[in-house]
C-alpha positions as CSV (number, residue, x, y, z in Angstrom):
1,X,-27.3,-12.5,-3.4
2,X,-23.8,-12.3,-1.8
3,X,-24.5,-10.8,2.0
4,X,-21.9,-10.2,4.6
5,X,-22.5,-9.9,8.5
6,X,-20.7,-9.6,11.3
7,X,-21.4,-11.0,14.8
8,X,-23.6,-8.2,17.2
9,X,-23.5,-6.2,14.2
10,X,-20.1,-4.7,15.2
11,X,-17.2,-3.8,12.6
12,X,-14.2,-6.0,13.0
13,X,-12.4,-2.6,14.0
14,X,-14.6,-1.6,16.8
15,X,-14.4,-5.6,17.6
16,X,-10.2,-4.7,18.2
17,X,-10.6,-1.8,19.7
18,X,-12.7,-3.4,22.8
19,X,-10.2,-5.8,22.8
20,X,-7.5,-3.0,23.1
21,X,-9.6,-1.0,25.6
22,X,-10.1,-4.6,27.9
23,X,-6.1,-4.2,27.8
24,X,-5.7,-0.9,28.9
25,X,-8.8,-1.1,31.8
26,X,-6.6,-4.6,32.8
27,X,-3.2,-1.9,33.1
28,X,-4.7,0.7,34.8
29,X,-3.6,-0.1,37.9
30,X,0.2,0.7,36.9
31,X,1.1,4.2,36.1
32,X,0.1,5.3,32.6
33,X,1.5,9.3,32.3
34,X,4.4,7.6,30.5
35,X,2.1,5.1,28.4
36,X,-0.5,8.4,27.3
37,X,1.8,9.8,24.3
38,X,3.2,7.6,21.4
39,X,5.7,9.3,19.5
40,X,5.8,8.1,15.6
41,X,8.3,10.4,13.0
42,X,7.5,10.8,9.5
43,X,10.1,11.3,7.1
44,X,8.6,13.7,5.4
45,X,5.7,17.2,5.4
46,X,2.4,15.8,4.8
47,X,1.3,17.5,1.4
48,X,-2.4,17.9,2.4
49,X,-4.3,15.9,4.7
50,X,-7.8,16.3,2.3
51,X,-8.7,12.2,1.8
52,X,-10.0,12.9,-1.7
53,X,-7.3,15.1,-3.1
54,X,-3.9,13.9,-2.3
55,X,-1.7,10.3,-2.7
56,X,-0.3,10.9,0.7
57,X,2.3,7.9,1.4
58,X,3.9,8.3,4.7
59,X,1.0,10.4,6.4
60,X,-1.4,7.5,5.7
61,X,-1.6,6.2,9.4
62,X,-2.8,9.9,10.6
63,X,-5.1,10.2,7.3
64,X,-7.0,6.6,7.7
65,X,-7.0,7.5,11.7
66,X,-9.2,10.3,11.8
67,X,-10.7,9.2,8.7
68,X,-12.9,6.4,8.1
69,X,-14.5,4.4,5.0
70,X,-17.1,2.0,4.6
71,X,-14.9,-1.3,4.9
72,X,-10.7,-2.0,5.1
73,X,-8.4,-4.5,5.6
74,X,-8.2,-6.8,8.1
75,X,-4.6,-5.9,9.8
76,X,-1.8,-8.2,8.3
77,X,-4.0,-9.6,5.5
78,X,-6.0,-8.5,2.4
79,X,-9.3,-10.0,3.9
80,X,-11.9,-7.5,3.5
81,X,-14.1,-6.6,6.8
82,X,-16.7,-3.9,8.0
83,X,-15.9,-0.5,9.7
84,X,-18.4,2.0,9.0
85,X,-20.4,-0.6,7.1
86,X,-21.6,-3.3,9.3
87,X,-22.8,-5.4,6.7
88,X,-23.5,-5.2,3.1
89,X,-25.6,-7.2,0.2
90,X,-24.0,-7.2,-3.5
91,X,-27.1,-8.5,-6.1
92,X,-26.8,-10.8,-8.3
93,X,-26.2,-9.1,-11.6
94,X,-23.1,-7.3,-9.8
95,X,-24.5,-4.0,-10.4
96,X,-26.2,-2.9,-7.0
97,X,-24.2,-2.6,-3.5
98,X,-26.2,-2.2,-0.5
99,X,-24.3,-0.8,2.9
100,X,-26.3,-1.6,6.3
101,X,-24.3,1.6,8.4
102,X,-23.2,1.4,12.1
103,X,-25.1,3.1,14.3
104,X,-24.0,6.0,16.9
105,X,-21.3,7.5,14.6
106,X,-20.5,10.7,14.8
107,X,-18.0,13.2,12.9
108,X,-15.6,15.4,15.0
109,X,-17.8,18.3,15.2
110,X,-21.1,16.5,16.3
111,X,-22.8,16.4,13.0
112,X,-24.3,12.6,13.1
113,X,-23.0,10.1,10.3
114,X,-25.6,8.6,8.3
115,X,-26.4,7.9,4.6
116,X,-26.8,10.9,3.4
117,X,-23.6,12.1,4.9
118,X,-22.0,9.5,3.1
119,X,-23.4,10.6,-0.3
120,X,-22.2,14.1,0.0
121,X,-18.8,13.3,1.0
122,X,-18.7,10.5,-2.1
123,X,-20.6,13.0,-4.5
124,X,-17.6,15.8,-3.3
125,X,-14.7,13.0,-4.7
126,X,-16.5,11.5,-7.6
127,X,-17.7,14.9,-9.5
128,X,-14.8,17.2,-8.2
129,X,-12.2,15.8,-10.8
130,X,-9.5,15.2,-7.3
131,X,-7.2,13.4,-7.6
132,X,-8.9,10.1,-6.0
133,X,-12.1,10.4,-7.3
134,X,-11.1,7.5,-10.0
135,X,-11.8,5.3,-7.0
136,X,-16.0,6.0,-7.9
137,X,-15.8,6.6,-11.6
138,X,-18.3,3.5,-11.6
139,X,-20.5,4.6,-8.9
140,X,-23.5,5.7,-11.4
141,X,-26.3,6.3,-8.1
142,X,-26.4,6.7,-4.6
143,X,-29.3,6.6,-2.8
144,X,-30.4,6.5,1.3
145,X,-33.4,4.7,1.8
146,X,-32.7,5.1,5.5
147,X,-30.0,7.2,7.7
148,X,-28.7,3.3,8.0
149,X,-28.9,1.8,4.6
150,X,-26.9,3.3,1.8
151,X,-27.4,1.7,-2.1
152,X,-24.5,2.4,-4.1
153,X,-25.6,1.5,-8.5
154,X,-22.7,0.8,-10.1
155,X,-22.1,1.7,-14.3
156,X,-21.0,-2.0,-14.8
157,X,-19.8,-5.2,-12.5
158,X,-17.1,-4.6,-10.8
159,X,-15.6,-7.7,-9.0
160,X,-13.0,-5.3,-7.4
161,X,-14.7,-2.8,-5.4
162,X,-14.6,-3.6,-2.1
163,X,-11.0,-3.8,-2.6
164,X,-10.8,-0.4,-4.2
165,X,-13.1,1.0,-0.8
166,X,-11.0,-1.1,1.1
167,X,-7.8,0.8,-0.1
168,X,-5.9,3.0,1.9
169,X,-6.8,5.8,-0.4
170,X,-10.4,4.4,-0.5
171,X,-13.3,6.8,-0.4
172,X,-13.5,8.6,3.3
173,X,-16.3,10.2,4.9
174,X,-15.8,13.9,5.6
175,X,-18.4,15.6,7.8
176,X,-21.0,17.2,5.3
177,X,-21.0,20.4,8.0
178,X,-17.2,21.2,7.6
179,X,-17.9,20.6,3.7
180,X,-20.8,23.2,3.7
181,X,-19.0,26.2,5.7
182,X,-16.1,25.5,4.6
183,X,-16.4,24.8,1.0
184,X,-15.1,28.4,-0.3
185,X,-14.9,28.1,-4.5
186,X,-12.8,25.0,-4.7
187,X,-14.8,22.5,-2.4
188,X,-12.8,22.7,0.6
189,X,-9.5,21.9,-0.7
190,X,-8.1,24.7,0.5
191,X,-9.4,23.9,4.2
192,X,-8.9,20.4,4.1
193,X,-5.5,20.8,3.2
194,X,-4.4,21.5,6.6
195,X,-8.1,20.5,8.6
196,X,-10.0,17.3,9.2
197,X,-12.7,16.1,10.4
198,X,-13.7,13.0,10.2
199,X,-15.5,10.3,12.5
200,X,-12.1,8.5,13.1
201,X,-10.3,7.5,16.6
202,X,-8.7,10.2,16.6
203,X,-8.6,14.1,15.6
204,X,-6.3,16.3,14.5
205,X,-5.3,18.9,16.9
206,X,-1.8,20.1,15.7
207,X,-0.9,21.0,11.9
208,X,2.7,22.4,11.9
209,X,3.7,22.3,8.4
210,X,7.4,20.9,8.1
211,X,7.4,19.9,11.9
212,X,5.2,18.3,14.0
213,X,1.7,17.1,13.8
214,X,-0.6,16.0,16.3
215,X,-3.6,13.7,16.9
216,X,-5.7,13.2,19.7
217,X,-8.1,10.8,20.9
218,X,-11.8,11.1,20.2
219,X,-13.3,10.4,23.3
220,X,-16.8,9.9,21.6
221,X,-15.6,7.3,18.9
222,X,-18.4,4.9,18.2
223,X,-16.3,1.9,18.3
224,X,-13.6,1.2,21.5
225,X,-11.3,3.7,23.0
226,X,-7.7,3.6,21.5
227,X,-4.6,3.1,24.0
228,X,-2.8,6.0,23.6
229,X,-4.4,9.5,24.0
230,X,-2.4,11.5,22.2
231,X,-0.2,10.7,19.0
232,X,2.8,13.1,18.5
233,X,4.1,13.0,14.7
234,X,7.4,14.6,14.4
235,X,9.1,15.4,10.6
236,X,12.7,13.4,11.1
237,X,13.4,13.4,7.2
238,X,17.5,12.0,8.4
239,X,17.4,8.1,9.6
240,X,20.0,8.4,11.1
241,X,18.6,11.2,13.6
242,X,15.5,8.8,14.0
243,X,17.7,5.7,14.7
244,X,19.5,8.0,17.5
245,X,16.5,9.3,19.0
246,X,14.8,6.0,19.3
247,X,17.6,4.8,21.1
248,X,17.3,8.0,23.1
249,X,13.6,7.3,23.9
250,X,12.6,10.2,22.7
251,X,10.9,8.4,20.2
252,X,9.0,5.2,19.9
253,X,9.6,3.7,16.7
254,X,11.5,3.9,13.2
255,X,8.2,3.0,11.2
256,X,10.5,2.4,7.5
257,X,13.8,3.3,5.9
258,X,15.6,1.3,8.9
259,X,19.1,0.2,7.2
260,X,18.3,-3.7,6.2
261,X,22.4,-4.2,6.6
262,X,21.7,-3.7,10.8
263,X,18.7,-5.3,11.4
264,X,20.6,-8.9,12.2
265,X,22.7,-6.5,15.3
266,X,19.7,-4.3,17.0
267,X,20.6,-2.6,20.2
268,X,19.0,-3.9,23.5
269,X,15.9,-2.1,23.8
270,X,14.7,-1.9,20.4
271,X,12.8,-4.8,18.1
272,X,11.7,-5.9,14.8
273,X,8.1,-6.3,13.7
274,X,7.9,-7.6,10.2
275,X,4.5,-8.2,8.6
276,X,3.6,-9.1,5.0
277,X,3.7,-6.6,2.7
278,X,2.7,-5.8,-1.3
279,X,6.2,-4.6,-1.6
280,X,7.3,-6.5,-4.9
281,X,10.8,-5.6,-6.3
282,X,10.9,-5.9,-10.2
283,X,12.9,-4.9,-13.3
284,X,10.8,-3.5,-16.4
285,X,12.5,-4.1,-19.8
286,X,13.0,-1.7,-22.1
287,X,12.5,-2.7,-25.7
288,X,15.4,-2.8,-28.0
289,X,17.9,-3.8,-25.3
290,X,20.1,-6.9,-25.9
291,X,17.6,-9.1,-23.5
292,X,15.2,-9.0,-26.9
293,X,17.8,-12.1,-27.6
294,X,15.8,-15.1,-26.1
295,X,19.3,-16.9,-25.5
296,X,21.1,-13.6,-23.7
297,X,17.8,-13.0,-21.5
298,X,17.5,-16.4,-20.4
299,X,21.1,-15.6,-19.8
300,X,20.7,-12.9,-17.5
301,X,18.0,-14.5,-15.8
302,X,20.5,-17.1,-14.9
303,X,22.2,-14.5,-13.5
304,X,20.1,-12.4,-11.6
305,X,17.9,-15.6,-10.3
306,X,16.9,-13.7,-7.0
307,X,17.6,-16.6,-5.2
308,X,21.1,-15.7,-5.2
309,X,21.3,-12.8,-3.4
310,X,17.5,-11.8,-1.6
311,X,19.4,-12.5,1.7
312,X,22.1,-9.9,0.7
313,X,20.0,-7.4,0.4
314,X,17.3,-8.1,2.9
315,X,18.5,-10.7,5.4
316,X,15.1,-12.4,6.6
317,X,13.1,-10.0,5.6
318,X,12.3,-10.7,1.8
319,X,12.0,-13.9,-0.5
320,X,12.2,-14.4,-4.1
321,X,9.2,-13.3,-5.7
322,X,7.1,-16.4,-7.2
323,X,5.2,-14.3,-9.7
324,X,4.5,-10.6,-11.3
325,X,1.8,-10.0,-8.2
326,X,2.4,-10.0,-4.7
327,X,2.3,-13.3,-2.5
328,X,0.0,-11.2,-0.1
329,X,-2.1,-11.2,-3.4
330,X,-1.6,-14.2,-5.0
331,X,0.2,-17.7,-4.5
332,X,0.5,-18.8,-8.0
333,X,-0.3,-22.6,-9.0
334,X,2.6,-22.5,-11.1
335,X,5.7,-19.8,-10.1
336,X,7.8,-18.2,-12.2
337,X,10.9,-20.3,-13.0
338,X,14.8,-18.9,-13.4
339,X,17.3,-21.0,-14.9
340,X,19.9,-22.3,-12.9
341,X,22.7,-23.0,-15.4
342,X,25.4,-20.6,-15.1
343,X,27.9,-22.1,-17.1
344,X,25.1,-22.3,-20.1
345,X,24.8,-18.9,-19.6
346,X,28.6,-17.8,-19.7
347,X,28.4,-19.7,-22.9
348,X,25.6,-18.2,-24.0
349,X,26.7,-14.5,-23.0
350,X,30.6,-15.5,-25.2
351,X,28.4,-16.9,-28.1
352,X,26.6,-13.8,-28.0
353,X,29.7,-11.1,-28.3
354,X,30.2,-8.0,-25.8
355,X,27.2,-7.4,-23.4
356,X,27.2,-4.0,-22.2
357,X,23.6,-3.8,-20.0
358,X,22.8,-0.5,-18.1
359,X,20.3,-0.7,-14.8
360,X,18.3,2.0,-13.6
361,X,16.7,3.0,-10.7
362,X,14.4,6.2,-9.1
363,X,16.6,8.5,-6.6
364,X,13.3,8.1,-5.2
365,X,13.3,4.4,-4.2
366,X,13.7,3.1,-0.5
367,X,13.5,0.0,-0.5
368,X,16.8,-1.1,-0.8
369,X,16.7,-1.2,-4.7
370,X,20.3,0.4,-4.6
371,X,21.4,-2.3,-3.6
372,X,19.6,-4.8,-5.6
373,X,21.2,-3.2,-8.3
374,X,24.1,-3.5,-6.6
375,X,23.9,-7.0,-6.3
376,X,22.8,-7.9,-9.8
377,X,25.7,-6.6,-11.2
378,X,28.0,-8.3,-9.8
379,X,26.1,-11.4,-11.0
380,X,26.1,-10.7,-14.2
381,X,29.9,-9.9,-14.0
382,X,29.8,-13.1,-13.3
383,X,28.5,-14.2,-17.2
384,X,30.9,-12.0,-18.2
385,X,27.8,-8.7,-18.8
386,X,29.6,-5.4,-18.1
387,X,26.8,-3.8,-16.2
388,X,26.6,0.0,-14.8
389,X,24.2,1.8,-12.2
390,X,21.9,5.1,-13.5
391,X,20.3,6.5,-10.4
392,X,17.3,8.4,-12.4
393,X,16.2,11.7,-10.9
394,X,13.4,12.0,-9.3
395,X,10.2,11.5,-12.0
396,X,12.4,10.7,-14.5
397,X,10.9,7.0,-14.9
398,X,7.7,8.8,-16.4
399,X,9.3,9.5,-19.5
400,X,11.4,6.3,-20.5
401,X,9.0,5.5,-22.7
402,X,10.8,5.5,-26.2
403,X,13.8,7.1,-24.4
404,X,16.8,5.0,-26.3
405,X,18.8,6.4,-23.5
406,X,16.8,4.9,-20.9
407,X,18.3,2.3,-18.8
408,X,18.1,-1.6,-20.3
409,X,16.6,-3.0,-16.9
410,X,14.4,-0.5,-14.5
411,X,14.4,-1.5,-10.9
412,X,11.4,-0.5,-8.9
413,X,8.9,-1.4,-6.0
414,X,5.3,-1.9,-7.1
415,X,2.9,-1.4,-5.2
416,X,-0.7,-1.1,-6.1
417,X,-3.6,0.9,-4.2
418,X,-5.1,-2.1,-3.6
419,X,-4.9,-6.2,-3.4
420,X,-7.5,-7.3,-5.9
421,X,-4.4,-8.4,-8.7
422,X,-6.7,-6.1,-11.3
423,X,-5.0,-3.3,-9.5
424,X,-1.2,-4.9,-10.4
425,X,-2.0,-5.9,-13.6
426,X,-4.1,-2.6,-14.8
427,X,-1.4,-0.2,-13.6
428,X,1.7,-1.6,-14.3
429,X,1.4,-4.9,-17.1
430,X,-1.8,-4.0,-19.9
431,X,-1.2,-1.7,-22.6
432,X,-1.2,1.9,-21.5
433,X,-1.1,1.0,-17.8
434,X,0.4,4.1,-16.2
435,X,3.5,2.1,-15.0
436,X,3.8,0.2,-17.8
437,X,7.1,2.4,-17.9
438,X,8.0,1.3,-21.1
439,X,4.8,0.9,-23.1
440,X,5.2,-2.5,-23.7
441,X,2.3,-4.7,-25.4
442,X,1.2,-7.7,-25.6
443,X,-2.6,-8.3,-26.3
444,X,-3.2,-12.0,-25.2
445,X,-2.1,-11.5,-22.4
446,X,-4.3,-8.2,-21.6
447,X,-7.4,-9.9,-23.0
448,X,-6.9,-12.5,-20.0
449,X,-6.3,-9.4,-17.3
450,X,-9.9,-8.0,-19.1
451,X,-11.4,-11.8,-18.7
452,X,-10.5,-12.2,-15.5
453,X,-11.3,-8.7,-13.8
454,X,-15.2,-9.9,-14.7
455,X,-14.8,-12.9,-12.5
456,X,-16.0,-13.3,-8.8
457,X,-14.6,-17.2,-8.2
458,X,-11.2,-16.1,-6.9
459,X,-9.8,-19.0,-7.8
460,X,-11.3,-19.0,-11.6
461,X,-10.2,-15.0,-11.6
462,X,-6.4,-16.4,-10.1
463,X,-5.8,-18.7,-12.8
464,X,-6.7,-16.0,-15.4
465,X,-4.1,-13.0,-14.0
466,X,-1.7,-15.8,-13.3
467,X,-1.9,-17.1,-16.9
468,X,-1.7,-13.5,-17.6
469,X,1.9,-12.7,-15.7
470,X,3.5,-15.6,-16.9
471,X,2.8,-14.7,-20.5
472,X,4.3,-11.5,-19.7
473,X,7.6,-12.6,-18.0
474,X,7.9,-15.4,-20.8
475,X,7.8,-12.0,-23.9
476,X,10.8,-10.9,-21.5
477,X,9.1,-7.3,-20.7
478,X,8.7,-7.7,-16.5
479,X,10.7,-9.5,-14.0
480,X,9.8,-10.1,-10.8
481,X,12.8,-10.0,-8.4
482,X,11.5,-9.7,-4.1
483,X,8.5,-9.9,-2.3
484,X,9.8,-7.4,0.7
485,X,8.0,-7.6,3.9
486,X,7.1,-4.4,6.2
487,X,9.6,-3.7,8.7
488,X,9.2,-1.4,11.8
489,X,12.1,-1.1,14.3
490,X,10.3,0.3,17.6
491,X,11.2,0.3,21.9
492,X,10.7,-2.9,22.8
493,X,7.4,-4.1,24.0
494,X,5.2,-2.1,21.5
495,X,2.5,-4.3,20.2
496,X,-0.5,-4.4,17.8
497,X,0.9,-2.2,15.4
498,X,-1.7,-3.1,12.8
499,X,0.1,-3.0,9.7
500,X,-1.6,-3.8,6.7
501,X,0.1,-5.4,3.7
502,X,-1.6,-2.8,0.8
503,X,0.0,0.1,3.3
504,X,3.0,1.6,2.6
505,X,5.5,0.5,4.5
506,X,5.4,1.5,8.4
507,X,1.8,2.9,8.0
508,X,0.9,2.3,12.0
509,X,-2.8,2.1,12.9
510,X,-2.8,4.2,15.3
511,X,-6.2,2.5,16.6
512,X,-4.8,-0.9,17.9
513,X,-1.3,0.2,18.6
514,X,-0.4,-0.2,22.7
515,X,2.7,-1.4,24.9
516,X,2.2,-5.3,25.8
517,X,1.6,-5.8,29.4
């Protein structure tokens, strides 16, 4: 029997928050009107705020603050701890999961959280075909033997779940009265599209569709009161208008997108906070391009060993990537290995004849990919490979499968839904992966991603996916460029921003957030 517990029977989040309210009591004494707001743009409208039925990106920070599942993240690692679960058992075959709830819980409406409340709002994602509800496709039973014990039968093991629950689109818990008057004939998708309520830190107050959104504090939250009262989310889509109004004060942070090229030359009054992060650059091969030569893709590698220019594109704030998963996932025994030997690979490239490669990336990306690509071409002008740049329209990746036109080397930021390395490998390495952009295969190494996803040792299961990546980067069909960390340029003095490595980047927890004494 595998059991975890935590001391007084308090989540590790409520555990913070006491911490953050023994902060705040300790400042009272200085005036706090100015401290009462925090002021955090989005680059973009929130699509729909409904926690089952939406892959929200930048709104996750207001989602996961009114919202709450059974466990998350610790902040700034992948360790796994309790929030509305206190504690849970898993039994020995794997099959059986066993929440003990927190007590005292309440949704933002006053309906009590317990059990059964947890069932209906898991029942509403699993059978509703939403666009989360693959995050319970296993989930076979759920049962309440108590309004503080909920037992969760599973279809078969599953080694990753708590990671998947622990996810930042993990299962929430949506009050099971808004759900009842509210449903209409689509299970209150329509309502939740715009409406929440969950038994987060905070509510949502203020819905302004292409605007401003706002949040406020739930003064009966079971767990510690939050700093700020009131969290004012402002649409900014233009950096450059964000840049200039944080400089202006009028707001408190740049939470992503900050140009990497100024981050060395910050004006006074503004810092960095850089946290890990599962941002891993990486290129995807396409089949049929010249790097099917092993001599001209050991070639290129030569050339584009990250190594050579991570600190172009990202100053301090990225390192050469040691495998095909995330560092925050997995430090690999044995890391990936670029040659070194550029004159080799001139020689190899003349051998070869004319080298024409194209690289791609998604319109979409924003994480500095243009310039990675940027980068990488000149490198591989210095082999003598005559390189261009296709910037793919937005969605266009989806369908380079068997494209011929498609470009020879994809750049793109992966970034799974969460850090159990099943979630890299499944969705972007194994045959029919849904960002396996090229459909690439190679069976022996998906038979080890299927070995290992059945294994609880970590390090036993480590050894498996690692043996797996390498197998892939050795056929030639991923490459694994960056490991990029999070970066958030705020007003000086903000503190405890909680980021969270499986977050997209410059997902602030609103919960722990506070100005530093």
């Amino acid at each position: 029997m595998q059991t975890n517990t935590f001391d007084q029977q308090r989540s590790m989040r409520g555990g913070r928050r006491l911490l953050g309210l023994a902060v705040t009591l300790l400042l009272s004494a200085a005036p706090a009107l100015a401290q009462e707001t925090l002021r955090i743009p989005y680059f973009s409208d929130i699509g729909s705020f409904d926690p089952d039925n939406a892959f929200e990106v930048g709104a996750l920070s207001a989602i996961n603050n009114v919202y709450e599942g059974l466990v998350e993240y610790k902040p700034g690692t992948t360790e796994i701890v309790g929030l509305l679960a206190k504690s849970w058992d898993i039994s020995p075959d794997g099959l059986t999961y066993t929440f003990h709830l927190v007590t005292g819980a309440t949704f933002h409406d006053g309906t009590p959280f317990n059990a059964e409340a947890v069932i209906t709002a898991f029942t509403r994602r699993r059978d509703n075909e939403l666009v989360l509800s693959y995050f319970l496709a296993n989930v076979k039973d759920m049962q309440a033997p108590d309004a503080e014990t909920l037992v969760l039968t599973l279809g078969q093991p599953q080694p990753s779940l708590l990671d998947a629950f622990s996810s930042p689109w993990g299962p929430k818990v949506v009050s099971p009265t808004a759900l009842a008057e509210h449903a209409g004939d689509d299970v209150a998708k329509t309502w939740l599209n715009e409406n929440a309520v969950g038994t987060g830190p905070f509510k949502l107050t203020e819905f302004k569709r292409g605007e401003e959104y706002t949040l406020t504090r739930n003064d009966d939250y079971w767990g510690a009161e939050p700093y700020f009262s009131e969290i004012q989310i402002p649409v900014i889509a233009d950096v450059g208008q964000q840049i200039l109004q944080l400089q202006a004060a009028e707001i408190d942070a740049v939470p992503n997108n900050y140009p990497w090229a100024q981050l060395g030359g910050l004006p006074a009054g503004v810092e960095v906070t850089a946290m890990p992060s599962m941002a891993l650059v990486e290129a995807f091969v396409k089949p049929g391009s010249p790097l099917d030569d092993a001599e001209v893709r050991q070639a290129v590698l030569t050339a584009i060993n990250p190594a050579l220019w991570v600190k172009d594109a990202f100053g301090a704030y990225a390192t050469p990537a040691r495998s095909l998963y995330q560092l925050t996932m997995l430090d690999p025994k044995a890391p990936v290995a670029f040659p070194t030997d550029m004159e080799a690979a001139k020689a190899a490239i003349a051998a070869a004849g004319p080298i024409r490669l194209v690289l791609g990336y998604s319109s979409e990306e924003t994480t500095n990919v243009g310039r990675v690509a940027d980068l990488m071409v000149a490198q591989l002008a210095l082999i003598g490979i005559q390189a261009t740049i296709n910037v793919l329209p937005s969605g266009a990746a989806y369908a380079m499968k068997g494209d011929a036109g498609a470009p020879d080397l994809y750049i793109s930021r992966s970034s799974p839904d969460a850090a159990h390395p099943e979630n890299q490998a499944t969705v972007f390495y194994t045959a029919g992966a849904p960002l396996n952009f090229f459909g690439v295969e190679l069976p022996e190494a998906d038979a080890l991603v299927k070995q290992a996803g059945t294994k609880t040792d970590v390090p036993e299961r480590n050894a498996l996916y690692e043996r797996a990546g390498q197998l892939y980067f050795d056929a030639g069909f991923f490459i694994p460029l960056v490991d990029v960390q999070d970066v958030v340029v705020s007003a000086e003095g903000l503190a405890d921003l909680g980021l969270r490595p499986v977050f997209p980047p410059g997902n602030i927890d609103f919960a722990t957030v506070r100005w530093a004494d």
